[in-house]
Backbone bond lengths (Angstrom), bond angles and torsions (degrees), N, CA, C in turn:
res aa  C-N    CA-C-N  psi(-1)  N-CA   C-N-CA  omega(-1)  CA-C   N-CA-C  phi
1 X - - - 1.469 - - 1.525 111.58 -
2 X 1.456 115.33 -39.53 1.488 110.93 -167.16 1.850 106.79 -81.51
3 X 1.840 94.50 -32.76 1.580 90.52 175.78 1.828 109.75 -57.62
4 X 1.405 108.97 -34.94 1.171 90.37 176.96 1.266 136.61 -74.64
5 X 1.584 110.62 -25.57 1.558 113.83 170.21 1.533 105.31 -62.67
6 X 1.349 119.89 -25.24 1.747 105.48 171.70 1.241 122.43 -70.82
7 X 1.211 129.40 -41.07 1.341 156.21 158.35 1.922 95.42 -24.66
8 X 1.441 104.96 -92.08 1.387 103.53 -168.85 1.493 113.52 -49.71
9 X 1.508 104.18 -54.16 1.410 98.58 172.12 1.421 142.96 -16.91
10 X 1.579 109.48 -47.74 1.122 110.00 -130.90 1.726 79.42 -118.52
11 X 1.441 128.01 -11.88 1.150 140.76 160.34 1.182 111.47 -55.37
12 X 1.701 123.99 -62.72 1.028 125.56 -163.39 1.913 95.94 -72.52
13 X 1.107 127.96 -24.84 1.083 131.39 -155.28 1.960 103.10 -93.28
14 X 0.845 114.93 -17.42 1.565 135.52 -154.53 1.362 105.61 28.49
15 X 1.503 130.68 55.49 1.423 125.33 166.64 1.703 84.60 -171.73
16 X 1.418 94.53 157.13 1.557 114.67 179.78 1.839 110.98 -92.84
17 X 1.486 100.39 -20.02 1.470 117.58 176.71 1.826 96.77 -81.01
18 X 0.797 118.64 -56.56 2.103 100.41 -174.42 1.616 94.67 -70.41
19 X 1.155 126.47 -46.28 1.561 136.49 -159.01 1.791 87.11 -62.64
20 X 1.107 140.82 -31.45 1.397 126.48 176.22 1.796 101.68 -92.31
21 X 1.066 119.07 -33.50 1.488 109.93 174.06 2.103 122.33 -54.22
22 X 1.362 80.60 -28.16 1.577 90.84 -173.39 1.625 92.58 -82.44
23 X 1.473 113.81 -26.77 1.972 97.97 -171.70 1.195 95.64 -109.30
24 X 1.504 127.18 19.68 1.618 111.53 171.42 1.707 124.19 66.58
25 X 1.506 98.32 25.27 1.421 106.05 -175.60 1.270 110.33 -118.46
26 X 1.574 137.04 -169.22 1.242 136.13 159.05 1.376 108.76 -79.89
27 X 1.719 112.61 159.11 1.469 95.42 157.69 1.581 121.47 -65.65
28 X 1.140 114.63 -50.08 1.476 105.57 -165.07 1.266 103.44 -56.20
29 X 1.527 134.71 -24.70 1.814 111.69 175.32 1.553 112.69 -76.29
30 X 1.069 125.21 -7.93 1.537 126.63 178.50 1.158 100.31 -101.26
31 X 1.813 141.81 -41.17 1.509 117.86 146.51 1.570 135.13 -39.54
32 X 1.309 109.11 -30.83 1.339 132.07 155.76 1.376 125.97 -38.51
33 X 1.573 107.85 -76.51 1.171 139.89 161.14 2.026 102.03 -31.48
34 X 0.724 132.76 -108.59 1.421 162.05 159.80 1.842 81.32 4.52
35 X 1.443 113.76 -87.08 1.619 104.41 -177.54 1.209 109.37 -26.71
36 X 0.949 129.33 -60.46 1.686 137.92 -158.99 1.160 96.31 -59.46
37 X 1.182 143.08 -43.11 1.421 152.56 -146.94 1.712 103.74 -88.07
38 X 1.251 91.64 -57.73 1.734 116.92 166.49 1.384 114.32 -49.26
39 X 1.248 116.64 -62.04 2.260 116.29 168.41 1.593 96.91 -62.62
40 X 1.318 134.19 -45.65 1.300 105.24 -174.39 1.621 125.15 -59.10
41 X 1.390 101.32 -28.50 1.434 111.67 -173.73 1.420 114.04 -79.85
42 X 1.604 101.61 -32.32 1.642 94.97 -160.44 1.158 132.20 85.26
43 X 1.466 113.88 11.19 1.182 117.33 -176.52 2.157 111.10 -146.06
44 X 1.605 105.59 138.23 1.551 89.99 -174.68 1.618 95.96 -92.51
45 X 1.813 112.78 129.19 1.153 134.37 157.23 1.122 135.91 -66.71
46 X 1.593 118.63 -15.56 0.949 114.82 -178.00 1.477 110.95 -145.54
47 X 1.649 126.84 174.22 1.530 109.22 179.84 1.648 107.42 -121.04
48 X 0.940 138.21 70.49 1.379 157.72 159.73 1.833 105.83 -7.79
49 X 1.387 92.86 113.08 1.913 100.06 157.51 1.536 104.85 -169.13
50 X 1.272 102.12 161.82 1.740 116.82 -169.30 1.474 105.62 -31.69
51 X 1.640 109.88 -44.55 1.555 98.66 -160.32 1.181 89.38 -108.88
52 X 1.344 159.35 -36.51 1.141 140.99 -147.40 1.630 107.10 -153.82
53 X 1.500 100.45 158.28 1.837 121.85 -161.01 1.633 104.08 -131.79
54 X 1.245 105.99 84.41 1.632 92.90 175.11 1.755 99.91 -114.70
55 X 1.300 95.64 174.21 1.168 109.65 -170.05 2.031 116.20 -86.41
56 X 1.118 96.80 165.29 1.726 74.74 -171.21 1.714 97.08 -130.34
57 X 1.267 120.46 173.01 1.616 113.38 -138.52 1.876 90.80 -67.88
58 X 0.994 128.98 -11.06 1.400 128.47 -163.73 1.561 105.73 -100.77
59 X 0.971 102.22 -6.33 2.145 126.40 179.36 1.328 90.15 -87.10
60 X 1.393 114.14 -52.22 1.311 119.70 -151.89 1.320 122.00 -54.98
61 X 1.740 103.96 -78.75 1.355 117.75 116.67 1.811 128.95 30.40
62 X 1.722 108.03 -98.31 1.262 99.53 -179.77 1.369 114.96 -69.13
63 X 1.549 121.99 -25.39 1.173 107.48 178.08 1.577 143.41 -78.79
64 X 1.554 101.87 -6.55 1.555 133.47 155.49 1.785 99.55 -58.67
65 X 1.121 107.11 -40.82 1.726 108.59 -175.39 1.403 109.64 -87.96
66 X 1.181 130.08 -38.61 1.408 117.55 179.51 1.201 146.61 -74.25
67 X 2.198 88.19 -31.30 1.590 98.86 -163.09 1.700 114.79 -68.08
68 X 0.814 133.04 -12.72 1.386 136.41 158.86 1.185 132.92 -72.68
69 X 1.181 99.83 -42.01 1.746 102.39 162.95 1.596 123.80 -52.67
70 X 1.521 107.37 -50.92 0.867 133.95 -173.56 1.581 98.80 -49.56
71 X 1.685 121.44 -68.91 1.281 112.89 168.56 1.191 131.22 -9.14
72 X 1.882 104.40 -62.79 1.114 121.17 -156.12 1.583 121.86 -70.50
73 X 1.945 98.69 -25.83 1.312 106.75 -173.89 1.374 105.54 -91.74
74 X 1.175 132.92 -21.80 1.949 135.78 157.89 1.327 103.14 -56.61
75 X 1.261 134.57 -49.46 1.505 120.10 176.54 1.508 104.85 -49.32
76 X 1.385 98.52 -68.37 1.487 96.63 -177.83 1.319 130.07 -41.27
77 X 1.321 116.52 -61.26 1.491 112.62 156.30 1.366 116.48 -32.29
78 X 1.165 130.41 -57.14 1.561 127.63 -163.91 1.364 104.06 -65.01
79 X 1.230 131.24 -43.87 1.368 141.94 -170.38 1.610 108.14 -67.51
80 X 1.588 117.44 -11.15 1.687 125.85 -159.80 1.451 75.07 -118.21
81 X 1.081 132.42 -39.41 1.677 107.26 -166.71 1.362 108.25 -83.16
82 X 1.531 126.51 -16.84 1.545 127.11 -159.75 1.741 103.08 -47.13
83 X 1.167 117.06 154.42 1.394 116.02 -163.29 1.730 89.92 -115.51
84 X 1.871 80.96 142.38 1.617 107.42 -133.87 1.635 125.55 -7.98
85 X 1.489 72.46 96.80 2.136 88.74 -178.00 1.981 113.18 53.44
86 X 1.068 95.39 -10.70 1.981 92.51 157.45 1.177 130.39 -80.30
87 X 1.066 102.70 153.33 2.250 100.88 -172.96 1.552 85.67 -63.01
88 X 1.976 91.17 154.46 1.567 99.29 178.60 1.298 90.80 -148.54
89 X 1.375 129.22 -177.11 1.474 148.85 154.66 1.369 89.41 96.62
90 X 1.800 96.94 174.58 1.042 133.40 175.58 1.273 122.73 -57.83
91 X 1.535 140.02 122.40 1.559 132.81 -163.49 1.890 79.70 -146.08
92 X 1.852 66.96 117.92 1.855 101.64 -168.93 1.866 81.08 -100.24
93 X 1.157 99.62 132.45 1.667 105.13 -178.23 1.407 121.00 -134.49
94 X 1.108 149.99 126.39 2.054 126.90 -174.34 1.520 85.94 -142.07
95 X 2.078 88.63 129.14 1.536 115.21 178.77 1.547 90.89 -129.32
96 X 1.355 109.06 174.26 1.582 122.93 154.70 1.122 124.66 -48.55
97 X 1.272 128.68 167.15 1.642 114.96 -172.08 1.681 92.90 -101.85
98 X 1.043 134.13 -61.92 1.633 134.35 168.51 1.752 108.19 -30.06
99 X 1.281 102.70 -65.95 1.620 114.09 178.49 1.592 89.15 -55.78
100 X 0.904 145.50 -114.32 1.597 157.20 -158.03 1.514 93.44 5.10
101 X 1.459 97.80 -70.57 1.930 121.54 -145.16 1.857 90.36 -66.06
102 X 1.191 122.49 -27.32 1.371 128.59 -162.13 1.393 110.21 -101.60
103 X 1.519 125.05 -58.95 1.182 121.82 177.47 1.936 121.19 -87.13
104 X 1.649 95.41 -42.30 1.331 91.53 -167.15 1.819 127.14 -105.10
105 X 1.463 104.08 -4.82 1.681 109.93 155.60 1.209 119.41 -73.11
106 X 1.153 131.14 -13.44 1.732 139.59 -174.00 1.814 88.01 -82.11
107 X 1.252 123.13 -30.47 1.429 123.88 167.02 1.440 148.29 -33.21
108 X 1.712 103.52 -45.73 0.719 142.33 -117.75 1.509 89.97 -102.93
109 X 0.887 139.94 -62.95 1.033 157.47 163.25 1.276 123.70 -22.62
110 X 1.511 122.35 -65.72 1.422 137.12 170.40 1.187 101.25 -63.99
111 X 1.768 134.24 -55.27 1.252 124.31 164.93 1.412 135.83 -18.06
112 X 1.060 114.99 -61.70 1.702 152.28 -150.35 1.831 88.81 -83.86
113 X 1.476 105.20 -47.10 1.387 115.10 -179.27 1.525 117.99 -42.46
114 X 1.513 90.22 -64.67 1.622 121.93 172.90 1.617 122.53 -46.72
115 X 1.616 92.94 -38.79 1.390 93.75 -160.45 1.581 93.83 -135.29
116 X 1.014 130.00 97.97 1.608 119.22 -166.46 1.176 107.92 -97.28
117 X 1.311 125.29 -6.65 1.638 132.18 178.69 1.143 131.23 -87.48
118 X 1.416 96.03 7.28 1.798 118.62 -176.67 1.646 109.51 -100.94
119 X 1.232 115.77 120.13 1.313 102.11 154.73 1.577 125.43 -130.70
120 X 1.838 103.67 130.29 1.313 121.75 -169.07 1.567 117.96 -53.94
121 X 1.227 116.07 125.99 1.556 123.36 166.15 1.503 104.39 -125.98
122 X 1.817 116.08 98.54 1.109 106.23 -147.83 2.027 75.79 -124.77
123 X 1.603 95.39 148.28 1.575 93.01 -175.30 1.812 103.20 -119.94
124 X 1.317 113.01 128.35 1.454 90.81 -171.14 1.676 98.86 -117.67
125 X 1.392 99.39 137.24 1.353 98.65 -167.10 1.881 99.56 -160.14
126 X 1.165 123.75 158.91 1.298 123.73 169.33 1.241 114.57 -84.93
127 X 1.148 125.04 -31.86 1.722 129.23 169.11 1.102 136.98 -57.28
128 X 1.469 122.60 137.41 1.862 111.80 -155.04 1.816 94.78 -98.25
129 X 1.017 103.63 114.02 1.904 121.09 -172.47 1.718 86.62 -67.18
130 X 1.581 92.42 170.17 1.581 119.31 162.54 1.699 109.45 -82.77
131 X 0.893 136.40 87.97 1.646 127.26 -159.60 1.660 80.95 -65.48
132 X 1.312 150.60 -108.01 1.093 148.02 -150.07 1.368 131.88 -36.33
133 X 1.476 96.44 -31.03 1.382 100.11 172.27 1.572 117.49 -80.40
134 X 1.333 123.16 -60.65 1.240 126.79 146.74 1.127 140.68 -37.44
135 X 1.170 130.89 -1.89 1.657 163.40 149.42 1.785 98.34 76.95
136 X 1.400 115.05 41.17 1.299 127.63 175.22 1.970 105.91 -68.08
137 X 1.431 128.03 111.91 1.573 126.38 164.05 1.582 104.44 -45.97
138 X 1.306 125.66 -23.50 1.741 111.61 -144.97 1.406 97.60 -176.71
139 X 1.355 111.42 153.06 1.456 124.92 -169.46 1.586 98.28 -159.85
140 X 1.358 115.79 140.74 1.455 111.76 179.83 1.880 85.27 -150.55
141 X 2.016 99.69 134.06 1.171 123.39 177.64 1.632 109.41 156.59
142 X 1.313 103.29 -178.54 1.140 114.26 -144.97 1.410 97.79 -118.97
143 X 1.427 133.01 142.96 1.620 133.55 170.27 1.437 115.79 92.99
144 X 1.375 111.41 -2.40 1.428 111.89 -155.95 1.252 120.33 -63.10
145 X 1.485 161.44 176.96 1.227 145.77 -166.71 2.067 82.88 -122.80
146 X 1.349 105.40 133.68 1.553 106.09 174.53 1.380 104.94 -78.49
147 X 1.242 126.63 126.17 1.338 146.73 166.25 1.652 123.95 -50.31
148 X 1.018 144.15 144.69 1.738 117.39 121.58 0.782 121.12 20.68
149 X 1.434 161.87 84.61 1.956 110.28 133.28 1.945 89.12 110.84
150 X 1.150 124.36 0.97 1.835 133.36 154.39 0.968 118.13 -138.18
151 X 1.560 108.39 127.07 1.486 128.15 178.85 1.617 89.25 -104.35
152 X 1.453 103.88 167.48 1.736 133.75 179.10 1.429 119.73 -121.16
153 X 1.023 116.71 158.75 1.445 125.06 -173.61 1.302 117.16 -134.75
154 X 1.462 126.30 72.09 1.127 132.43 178.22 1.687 131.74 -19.42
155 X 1.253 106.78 96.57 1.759 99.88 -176.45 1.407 110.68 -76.96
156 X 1.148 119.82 -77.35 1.002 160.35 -178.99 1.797 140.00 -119.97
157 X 1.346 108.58 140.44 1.601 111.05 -157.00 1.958 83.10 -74.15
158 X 1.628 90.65 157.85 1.674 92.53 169.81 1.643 109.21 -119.95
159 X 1.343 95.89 91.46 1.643 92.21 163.27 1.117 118.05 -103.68
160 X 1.746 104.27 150.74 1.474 121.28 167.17 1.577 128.07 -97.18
161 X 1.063 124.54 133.16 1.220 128.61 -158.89 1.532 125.03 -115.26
162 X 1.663 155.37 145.31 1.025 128.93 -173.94 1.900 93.70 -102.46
163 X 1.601 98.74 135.92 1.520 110.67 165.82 1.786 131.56 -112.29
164 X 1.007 134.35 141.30 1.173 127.50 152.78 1.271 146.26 -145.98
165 X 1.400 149.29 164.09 1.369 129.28 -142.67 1.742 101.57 -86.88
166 X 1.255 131.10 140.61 1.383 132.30 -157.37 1.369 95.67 -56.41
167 X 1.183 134.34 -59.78 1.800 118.33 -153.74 2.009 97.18 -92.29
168 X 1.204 100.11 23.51 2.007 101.62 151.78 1.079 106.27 -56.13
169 X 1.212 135.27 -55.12 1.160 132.81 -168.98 1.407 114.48 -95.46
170 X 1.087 126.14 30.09 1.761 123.73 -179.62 1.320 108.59 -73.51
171 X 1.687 118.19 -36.84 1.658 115.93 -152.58 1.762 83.58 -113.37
172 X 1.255 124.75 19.37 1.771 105.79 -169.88 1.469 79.80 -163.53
173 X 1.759 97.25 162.98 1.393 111.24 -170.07 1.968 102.52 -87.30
174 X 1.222 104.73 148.90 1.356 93.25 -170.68 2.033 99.22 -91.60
175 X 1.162 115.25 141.58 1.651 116.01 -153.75 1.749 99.52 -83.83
176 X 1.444 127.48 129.30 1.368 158.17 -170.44 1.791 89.20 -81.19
177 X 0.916 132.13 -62.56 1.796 116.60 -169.20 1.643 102.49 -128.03
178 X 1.375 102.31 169.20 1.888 115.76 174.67 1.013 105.36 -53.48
179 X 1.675 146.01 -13.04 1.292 126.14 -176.74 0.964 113.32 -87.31
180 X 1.655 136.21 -21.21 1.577 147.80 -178.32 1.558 104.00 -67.91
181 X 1.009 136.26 -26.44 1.519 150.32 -140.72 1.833 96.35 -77.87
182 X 1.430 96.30 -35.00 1.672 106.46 -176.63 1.663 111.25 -36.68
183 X 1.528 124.87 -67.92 0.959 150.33 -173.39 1.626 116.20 -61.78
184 X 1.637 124.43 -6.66 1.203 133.36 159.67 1.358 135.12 -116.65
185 X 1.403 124.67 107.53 1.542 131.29 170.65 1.550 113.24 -29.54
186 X 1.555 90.74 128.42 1.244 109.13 175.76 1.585 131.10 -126.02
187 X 1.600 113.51 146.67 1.226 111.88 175.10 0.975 129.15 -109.32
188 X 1.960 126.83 127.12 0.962 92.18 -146.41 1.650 82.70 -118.01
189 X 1.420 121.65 -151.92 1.766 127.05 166.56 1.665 98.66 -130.33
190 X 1.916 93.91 132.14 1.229 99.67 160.11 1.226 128.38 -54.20
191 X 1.763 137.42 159.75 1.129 105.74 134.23 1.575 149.07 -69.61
192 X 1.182 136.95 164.81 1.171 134.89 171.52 1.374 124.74 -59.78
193 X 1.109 111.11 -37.08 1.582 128.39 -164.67 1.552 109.75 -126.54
194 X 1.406 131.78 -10.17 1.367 127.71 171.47 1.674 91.95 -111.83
195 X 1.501 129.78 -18.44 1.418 103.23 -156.62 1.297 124.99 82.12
196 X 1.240 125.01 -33.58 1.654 139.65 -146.97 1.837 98.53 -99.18
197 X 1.164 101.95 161.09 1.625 92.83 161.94 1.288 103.75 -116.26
198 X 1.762 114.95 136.35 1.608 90.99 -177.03 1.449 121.43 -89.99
199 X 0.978 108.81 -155.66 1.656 130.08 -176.77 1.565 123.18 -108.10
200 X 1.801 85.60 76.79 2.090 84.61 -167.10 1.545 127.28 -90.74
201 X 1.207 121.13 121.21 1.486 97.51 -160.23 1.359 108.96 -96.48
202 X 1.228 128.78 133.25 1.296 139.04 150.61 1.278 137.63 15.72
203 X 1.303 152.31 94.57 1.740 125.05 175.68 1.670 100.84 -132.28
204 X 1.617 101.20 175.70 1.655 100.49 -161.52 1.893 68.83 -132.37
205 X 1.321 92.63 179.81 1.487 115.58 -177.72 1.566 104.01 -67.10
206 X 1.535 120.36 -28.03 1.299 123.82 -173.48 1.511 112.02 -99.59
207 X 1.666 103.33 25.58 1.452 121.60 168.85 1.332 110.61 34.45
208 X 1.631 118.35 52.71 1.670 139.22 139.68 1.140 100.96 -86.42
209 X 1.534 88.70 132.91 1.743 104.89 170.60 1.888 127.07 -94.67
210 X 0.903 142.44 141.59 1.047 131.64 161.18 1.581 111.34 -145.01
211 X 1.413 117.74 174.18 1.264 116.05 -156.75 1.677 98.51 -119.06
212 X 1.496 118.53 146.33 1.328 120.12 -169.35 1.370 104.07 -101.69
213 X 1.415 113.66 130.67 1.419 144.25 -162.02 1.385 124.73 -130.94
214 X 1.043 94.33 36.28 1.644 126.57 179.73 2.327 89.80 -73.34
215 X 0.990 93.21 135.94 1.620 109.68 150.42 1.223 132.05 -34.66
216 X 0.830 160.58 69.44 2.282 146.17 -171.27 1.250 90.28 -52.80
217 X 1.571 128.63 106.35 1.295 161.90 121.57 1.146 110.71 -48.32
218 X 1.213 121.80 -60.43 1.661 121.47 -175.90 1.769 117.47 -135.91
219 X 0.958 122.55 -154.66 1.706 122.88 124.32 1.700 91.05 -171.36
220 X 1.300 92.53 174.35 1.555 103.30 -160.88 1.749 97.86 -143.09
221 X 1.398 130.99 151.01 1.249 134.48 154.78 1.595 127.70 -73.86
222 X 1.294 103.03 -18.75 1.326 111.53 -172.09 1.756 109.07 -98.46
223 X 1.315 145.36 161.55 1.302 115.27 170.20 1.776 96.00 -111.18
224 X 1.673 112.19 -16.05 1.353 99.68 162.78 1.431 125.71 -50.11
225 X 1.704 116.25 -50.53 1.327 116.29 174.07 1.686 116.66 -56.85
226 X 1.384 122.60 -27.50 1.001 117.40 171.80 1.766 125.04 -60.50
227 X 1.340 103.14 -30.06 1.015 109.10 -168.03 1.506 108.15 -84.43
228 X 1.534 109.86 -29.53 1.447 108.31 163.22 1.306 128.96 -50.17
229 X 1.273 104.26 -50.44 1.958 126.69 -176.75 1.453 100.38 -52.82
230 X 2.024 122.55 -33.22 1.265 93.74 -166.68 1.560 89.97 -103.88
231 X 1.162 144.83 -0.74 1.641 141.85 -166.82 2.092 90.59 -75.64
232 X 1.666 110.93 -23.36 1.562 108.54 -165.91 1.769 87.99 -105.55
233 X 1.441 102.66 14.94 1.746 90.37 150.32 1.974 99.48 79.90
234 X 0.909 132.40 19.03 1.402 145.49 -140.90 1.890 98.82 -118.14
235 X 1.564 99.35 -22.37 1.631 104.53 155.87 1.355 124.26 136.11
236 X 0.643 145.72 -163.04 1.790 131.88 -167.59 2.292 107.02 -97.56
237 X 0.952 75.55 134.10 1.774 88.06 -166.95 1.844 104.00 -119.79
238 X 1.263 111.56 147.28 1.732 140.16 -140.49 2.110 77.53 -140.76
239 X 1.510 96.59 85.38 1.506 97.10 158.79 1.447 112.17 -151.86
240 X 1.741 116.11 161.96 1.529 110.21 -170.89 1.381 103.74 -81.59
241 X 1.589 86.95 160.72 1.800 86.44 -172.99 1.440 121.40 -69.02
242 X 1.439 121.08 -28.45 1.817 102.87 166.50 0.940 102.03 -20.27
243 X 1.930 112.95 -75.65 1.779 98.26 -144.02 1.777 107.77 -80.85
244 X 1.171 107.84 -22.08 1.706 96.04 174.17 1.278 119.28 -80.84
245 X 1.344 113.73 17.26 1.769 106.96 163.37 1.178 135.62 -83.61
246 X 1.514 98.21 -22.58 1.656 94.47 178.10 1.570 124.55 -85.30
247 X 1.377 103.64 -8.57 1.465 149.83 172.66 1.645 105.26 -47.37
248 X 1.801 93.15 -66.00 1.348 108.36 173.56 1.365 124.38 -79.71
249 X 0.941 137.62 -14.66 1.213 138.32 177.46 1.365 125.26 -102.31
250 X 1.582 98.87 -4.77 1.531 97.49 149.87 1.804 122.46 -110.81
251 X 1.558 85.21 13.53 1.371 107.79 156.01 2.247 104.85 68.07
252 X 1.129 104.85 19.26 1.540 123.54 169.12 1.707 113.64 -76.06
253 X 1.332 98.73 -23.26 1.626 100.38 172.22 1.774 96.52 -144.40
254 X 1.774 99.89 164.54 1.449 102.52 -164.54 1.897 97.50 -137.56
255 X 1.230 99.40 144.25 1.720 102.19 165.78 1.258 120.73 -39.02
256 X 1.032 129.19 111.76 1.754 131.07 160.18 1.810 116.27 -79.60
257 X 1.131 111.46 106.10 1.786 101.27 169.38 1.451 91.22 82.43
258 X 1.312 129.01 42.52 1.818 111.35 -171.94 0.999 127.90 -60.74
259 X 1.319 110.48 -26.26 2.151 110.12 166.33 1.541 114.06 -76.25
260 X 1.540 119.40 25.26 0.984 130.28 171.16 1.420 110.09 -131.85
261 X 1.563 100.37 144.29 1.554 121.21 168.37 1.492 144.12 -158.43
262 X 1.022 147.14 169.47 1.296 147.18 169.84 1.855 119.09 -88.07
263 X 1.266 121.31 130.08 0.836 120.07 -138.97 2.148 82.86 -129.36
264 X 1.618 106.99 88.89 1.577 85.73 -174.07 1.564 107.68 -122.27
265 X 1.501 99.81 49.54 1.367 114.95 173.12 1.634 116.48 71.70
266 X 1.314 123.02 -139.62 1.652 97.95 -167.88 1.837 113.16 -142.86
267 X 1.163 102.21 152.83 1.385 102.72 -173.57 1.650 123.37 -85.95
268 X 1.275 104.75 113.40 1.302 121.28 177.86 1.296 137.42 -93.08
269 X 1.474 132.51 170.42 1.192 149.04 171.48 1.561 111.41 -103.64
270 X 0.942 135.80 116.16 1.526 138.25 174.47 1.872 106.21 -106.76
271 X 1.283 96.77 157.39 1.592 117.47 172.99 1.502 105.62 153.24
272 X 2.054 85.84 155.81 1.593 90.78 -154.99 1.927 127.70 -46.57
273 X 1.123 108.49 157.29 1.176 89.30 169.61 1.448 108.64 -113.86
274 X 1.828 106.98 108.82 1.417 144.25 162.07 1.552 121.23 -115.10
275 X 1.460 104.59 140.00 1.285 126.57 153.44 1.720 115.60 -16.73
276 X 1.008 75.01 -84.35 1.897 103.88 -167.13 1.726 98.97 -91.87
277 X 1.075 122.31 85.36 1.891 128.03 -165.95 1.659 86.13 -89.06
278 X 1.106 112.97 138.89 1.241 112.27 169.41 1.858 123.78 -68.18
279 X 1.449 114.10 142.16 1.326 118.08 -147.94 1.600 94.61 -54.12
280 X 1.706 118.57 -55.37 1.433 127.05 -172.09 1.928 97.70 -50.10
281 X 0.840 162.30 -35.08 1.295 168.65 -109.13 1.528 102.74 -132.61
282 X 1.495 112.44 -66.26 1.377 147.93 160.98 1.613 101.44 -22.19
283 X 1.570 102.60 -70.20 1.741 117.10 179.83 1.688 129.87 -60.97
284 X 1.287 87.57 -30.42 1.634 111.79 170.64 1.541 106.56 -62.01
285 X 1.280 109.38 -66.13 1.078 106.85 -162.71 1.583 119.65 -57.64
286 X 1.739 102.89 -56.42 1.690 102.62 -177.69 1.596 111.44 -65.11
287 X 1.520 116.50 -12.65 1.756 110.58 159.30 1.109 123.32 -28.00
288 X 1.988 90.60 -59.34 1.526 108.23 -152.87 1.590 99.39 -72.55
289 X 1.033 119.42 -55.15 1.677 129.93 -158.84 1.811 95.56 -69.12
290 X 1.328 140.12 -13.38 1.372 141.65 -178.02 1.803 89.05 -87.30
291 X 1.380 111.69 -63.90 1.123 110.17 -165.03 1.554 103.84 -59.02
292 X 1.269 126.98 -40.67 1.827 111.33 177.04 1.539 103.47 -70.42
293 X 1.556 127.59 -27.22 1.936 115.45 169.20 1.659 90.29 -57.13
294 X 0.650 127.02 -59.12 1.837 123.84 -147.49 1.144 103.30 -51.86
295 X 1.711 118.26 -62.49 1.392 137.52 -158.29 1.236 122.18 -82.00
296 X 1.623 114.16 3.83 1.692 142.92 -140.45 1.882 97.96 4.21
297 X 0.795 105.24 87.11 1.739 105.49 -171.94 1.661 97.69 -109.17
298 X 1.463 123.85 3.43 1.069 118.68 -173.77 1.769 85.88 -94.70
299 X 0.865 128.53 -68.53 2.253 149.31 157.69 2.106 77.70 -4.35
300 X 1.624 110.00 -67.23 1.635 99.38 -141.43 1.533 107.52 -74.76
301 X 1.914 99.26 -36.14 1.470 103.02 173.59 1.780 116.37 -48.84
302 X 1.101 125.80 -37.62 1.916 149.65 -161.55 1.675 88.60 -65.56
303 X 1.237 118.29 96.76 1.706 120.37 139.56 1.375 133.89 -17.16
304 X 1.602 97.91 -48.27 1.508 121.07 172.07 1.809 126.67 -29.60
């Protein structure tokens, strides 16, 4: 079993050095691993040199044949070890760091309650990971491109919204449509994964579009920091409403254009798509999606 988790690993990984970082091992025991795997079979999997590890047509091959299986038999395992018949193990998870700290550590608790055999390895980051490759159970965010081998579970719509700190507008008129927008600095958020900031256009409830023409004042990676920059009045900021809600509701930042919004599709839950999902994985998930029915947080996140 473990030669094989080195095996795929280290495929998907093309080095035996990340391919042990992702299983928490050394390299040389997952070079290890992999030989062993290799004399049992009788066959070389891979093509070995200083800089690089590719696979060779007989690598190729088994690993078209395994990697699914392989899934299937770690679920299984996980589901045979759960301690007595409760979900157990480690649930490797990656959310936003704003989203995380705001929606999903307040979680944690009642979870843990429920399920005490679980323990969280939760990664918070703005960047949309490889869940399979990185051997992530769960991923929650918005935009993500569906993979291979992961389906999503729609929570909630992801809109973006324009905010700013109430007395922004004390000494200037605050602007009535997208065409006024010209004449005010804006903040915007990089992306994570292009670097770039994109190009979001505008919509009203009566689904007219227009394009936001706000200034580049700043941009920021974070959309928490964004939201700071504009609460100190620093200029009108383009963030989704998770993180600008708590913003608003303690009333430190205010709607800009409010029958207007950004529309950047919807925020999800990811994990593999298997048969046999492992039980800890399994539990996570219908948590999460009960706890957004309960809290209607899909209704509060919605611009609409």
């Amino acid at each position: 079993m473990i030669g094989m988790q080195c095996f795929v690993r280290s495929a998907e990984a093309g080095s035996f050095s990340e391919a042990a970082r992702r299983l928490g091992m050394t390299s040389a025991a997952v070079g290890k691993n992999v030989a062993r795997l290799e004399a049992g079979l009788g066959v070389r999997l891979f093509q070995r040199s200083t800089r690089s590890l590719t696979l060779t047509e007989a690598g190729e091959s088994f690993l078209h044949e395994v990697k699914d299986s392989l899934l299937t038999i770690q679920a299984a395992v996980d589901n045979l070890a759960s301690a007595g018949g409760q979900p157990a193990g480690m649930l490797k998870v990656s959310m936003g760091t704003g989203f995380g700290r705001a929606y999903m550590v307040p979680l944690l608790a009642p979870f843990l309650a429920k399920y005490p055999g679980i323990s969280p390895d939760w990664h918070f980051d703005n960047r949309q990971v490889d869940l399979i490759a990185q051997g992530f159970d769960a991923a929650l965010g918005g935009g993500f491109e569906l993979p291979p081998g992961v389906v999503a579970r729609v929570l909630a719509p992801a809109h973006r919204v324009l905010v700013a700190a109430p007395d922004y507008f004390q000494d200037r008129k605050a602007p009535t449509s997208p065409d006024e927008l010209d004449t005010f600095d804006g903040i915007f958020i990089r992306s994570p994964q292009t670097g770039r900031v994109r190009s979001w256009p505008l919509r009203n409830r009566a689904n007219r579009q227009a394009p936001v023409t706000l200034r580049t004042r700043m941009t920021m990676s974070d959309p928490e920091a964004a939201c700071e920059s504009a609460q100190m009045g620093l200029g009108i900021a383009l963030v989704s409403v998770p993180n600008a809600l708590p913003f608003l509701r303690a009333k430190s930042l205010v709607r800009v254009l409010p029958d207007w919004y950004v529309d950047g599709g919807t925020l999800s839950l990811y994990f593999a798509a298997q048969k046999l999902l492992p039980a800890k994985t399994r539990v996570f998930v219908d948590y999460v999606v009960e706890h957004f029915r309960q809290e209607r947080l899909a209704q509060q996140f919605s611009a609409i």
